[in-house]
PDB file of N, CA, C and O in Angstrom:
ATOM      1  N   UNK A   1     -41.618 162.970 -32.317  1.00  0.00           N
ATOM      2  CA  UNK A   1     -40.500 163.166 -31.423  1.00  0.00           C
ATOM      3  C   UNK A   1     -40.974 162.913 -29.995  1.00  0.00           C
ATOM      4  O   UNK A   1     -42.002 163.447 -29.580  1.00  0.00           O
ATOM      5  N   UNK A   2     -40.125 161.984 -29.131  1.00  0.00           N
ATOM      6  CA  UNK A   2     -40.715 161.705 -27.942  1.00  0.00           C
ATOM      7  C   UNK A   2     -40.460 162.948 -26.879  1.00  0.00           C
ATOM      8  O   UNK A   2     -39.425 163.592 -27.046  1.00  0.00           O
ATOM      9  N   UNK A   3     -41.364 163.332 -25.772  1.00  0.00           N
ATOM     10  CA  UNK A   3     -41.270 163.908 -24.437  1.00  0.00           C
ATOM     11  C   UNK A   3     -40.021 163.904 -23.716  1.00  0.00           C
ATOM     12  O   UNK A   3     -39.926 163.021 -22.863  1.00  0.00           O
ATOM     13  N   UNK A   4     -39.300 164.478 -23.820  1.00  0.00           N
ATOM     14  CA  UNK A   4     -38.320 164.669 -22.636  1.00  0.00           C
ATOM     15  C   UNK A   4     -38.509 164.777 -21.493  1.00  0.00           C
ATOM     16  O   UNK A   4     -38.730 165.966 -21.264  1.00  0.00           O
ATOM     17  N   UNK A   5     -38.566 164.013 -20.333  1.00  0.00           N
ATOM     18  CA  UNK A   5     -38.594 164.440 -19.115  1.00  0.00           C
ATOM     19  C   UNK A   5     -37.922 163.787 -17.976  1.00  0.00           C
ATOM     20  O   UNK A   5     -37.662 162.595 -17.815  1.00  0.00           O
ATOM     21  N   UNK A   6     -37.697 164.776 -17.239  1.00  0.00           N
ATOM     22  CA  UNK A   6     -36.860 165.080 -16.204  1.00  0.00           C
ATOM     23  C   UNK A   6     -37.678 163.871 -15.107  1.00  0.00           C
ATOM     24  O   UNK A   6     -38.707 164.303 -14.589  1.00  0.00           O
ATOM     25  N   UNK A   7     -37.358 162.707 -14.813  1.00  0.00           N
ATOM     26  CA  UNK A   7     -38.187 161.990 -13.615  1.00  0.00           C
ATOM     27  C   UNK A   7     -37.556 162.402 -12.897  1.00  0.00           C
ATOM     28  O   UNK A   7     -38.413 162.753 -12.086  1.00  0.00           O
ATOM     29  N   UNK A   8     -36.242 162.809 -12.286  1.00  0.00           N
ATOM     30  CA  UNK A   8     -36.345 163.001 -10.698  1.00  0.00           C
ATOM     31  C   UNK A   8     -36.879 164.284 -10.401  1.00  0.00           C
ATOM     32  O   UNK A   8     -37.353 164.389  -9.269  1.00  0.00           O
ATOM     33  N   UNK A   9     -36.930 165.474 -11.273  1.00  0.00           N
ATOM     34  CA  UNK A   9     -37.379 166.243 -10.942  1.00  0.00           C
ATOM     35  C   UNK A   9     -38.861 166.507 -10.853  1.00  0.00           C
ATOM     36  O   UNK A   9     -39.301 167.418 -10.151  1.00  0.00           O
ATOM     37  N   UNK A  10     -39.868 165.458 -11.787  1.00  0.00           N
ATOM     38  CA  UNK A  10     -41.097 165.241 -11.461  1.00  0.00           C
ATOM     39  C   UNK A  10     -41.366 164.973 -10.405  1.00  0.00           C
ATOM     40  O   UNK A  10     -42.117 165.662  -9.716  1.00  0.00           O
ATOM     41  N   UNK A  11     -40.632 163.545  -9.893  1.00  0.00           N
ATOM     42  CA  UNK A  11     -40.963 163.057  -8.884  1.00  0.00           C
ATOM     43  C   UNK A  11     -40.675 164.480  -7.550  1.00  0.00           C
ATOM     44  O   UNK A  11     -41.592 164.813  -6.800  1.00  0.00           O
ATOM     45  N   UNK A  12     -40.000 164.800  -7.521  1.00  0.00           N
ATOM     46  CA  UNK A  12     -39.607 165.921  -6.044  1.00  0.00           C
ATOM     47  C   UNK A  12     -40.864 167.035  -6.338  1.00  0.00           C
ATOM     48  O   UNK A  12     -41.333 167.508  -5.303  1.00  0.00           O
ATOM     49  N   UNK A  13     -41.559 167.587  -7.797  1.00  0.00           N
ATOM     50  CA  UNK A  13     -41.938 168.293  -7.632  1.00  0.00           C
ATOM     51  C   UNK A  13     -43.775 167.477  -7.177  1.00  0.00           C
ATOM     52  O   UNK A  13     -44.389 168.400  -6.642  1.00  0.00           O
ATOM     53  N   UNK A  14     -44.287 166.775  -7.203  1.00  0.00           N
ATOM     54  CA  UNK A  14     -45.337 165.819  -7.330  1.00  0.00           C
ATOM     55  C   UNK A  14     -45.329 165.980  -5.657  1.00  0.00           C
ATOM     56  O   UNK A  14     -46.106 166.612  -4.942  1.00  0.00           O
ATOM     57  N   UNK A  15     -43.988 165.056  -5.254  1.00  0.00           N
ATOM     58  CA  UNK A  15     -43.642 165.041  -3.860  1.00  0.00           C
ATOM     59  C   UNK A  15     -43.581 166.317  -2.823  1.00  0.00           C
ATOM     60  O   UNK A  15     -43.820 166.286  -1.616  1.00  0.00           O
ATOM     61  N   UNK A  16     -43.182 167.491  -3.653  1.00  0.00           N
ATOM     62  CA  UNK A  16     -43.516 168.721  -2.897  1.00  0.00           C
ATOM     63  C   UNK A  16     -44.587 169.172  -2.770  1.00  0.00           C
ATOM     64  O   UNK A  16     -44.823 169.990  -1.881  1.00  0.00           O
ATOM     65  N   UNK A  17     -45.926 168.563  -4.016  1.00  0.00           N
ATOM     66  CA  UNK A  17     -46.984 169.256  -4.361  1.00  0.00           C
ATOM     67  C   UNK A  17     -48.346 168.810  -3.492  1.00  0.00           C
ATOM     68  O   UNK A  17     -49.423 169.399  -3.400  1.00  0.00           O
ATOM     69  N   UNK A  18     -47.736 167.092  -2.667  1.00  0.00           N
ATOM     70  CA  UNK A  18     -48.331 166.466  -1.859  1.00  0.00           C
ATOM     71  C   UNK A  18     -47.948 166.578  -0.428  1.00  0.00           C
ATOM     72  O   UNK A  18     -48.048 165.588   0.296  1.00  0.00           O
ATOM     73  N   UNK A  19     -47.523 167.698   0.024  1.00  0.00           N
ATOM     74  CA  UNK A  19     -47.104 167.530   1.259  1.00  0.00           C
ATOM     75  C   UNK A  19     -48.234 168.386   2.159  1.00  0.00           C
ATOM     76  O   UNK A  19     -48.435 168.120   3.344  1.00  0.00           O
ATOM     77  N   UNK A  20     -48.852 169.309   1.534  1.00  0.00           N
ATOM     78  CA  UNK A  20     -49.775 169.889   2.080  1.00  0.00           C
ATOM     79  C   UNK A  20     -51.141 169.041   2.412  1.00  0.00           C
ATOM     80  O   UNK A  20     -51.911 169.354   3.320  1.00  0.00           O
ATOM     81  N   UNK A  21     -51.332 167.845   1.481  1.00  0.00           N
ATOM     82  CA  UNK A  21     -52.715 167.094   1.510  1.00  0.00           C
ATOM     83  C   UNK A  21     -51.740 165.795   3.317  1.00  0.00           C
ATOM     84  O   UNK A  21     -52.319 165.433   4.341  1.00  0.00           O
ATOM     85  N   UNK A  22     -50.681 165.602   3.023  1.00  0.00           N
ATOM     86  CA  UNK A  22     -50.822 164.766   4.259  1.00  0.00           C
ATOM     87  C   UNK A  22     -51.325 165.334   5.277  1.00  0.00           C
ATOM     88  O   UNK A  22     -52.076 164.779   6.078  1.00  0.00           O
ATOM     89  N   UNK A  23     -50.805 166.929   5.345  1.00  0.00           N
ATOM     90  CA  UNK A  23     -50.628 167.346   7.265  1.00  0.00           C
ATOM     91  C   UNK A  23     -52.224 167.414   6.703  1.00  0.00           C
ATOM     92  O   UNK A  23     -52.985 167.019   7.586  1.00  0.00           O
ATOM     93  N   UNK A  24     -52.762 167.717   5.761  1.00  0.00           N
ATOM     94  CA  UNK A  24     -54.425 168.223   5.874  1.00  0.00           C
ATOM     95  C   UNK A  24     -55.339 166.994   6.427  1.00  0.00           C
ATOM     96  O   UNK A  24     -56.306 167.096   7.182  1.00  0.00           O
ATOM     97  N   UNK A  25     -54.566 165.319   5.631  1.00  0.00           N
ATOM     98  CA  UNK A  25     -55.509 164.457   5.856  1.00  0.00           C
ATOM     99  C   UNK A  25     -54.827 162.568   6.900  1.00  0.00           C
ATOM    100  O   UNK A  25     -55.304 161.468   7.180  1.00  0.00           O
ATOM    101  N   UNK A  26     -53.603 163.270   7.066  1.00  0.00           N
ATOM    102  CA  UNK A  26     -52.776 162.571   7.135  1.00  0.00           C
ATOM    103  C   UNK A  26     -52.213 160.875   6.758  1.00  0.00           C
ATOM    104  O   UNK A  26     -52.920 160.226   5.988  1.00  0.00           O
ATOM    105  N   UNK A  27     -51.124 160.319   7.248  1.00  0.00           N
ATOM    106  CA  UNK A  27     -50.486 159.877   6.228  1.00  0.00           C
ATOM    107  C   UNK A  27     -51.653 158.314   6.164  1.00  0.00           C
ATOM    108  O   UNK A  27     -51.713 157.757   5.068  1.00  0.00           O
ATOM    109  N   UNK A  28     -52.235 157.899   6.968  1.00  0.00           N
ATOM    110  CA  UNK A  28     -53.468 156.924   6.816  1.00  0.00           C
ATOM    111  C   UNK A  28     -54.778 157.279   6.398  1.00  0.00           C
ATOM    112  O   UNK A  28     -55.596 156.370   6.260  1.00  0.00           O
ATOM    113  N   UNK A  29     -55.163 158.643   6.138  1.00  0.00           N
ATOM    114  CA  UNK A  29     -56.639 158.909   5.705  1.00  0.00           C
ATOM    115  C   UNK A  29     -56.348 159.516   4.376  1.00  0.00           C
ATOM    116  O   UNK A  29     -57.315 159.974   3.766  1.00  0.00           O
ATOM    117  N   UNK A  30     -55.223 159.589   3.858  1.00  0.00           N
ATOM    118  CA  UNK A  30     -54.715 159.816   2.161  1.00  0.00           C
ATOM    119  C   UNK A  30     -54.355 158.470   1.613  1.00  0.00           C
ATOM    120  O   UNK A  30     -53.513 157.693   2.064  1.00  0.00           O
ATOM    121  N   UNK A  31     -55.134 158.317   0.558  1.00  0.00           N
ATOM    122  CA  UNK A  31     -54.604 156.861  -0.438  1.00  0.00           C
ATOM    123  C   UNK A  31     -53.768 157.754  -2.049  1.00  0.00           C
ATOM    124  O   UNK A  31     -53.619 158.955  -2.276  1.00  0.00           O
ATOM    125  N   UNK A  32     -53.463 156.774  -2.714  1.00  0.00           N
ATOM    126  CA  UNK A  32     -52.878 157.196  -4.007  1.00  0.00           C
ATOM    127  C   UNK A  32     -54.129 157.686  -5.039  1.00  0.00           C
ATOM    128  O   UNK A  32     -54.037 158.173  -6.166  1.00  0.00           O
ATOM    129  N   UNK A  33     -54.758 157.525  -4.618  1.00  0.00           N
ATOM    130  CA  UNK A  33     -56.224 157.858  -5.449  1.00  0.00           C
ATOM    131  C   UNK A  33     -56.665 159.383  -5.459  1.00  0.00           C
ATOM    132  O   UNK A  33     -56.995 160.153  -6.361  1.00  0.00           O
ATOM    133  N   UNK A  34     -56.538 159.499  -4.115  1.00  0.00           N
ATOM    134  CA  UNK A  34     -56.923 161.019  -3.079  1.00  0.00           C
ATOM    135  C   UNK A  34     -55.564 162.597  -4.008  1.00  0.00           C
ATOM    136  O   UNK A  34     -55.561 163.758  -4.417  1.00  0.00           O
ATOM    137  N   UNK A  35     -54.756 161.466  -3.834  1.00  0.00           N
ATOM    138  CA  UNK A  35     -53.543 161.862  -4.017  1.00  0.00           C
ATOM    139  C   UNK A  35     -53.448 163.009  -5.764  1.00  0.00           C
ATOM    140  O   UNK A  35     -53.202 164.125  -6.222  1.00  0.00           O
ATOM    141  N   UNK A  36     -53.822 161.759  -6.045  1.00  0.00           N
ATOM    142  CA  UNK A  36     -54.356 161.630  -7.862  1.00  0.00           C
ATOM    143  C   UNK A  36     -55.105 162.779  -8.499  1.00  0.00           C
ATOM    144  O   UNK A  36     -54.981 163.603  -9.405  1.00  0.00           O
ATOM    145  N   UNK A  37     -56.097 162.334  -7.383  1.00  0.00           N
ATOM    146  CA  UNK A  37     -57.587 163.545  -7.937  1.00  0.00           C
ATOM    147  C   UNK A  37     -57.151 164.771  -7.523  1.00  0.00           C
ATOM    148  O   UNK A  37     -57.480 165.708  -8.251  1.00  0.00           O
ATOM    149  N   UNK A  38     -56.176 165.150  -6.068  1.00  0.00           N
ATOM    150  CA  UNK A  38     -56.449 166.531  -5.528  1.00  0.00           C
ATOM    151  C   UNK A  38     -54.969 167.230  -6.502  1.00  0.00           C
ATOM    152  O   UNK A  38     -54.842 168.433  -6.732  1.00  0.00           O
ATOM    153  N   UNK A  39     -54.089 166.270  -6.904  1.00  0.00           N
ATOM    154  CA  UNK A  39     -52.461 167.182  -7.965  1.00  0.00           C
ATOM    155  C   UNK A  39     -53.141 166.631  -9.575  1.00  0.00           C
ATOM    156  O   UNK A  39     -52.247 166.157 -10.275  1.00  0.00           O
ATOM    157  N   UNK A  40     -54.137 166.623 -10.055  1.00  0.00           N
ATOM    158  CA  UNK A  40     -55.022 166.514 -11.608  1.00  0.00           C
ATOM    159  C   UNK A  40     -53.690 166.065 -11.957  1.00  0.00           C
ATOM    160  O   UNK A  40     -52.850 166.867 -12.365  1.00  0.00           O
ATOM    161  N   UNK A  41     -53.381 164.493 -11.784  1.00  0.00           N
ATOM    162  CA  UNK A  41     -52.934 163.544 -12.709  1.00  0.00           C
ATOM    163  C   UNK A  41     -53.622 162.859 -12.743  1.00  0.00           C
ATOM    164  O   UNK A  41     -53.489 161.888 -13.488  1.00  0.00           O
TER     165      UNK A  41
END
């Protein structure tokens, strides 16, 4: 049976979960990588 999931609500919660790493490193010294490693996807 496949995964149900909610993408917009991933996405807003991912997006809420990264807002603390910009002001920390801001929006040019954060890549998608940084991003990756510090929310363990």
């Amino acid at each position: 049976m496949p995964k149900i999931v909610d993408h917009k609500a991933y996405r807003q919660d991912l997006a809420q979960r990264a807002i603390p790493l910009f002001s920390k490193y801001g929006y040019h010294g954060l890549s998608t990588r940084k991003i990756a490693t510090e929310l363990a996807i």
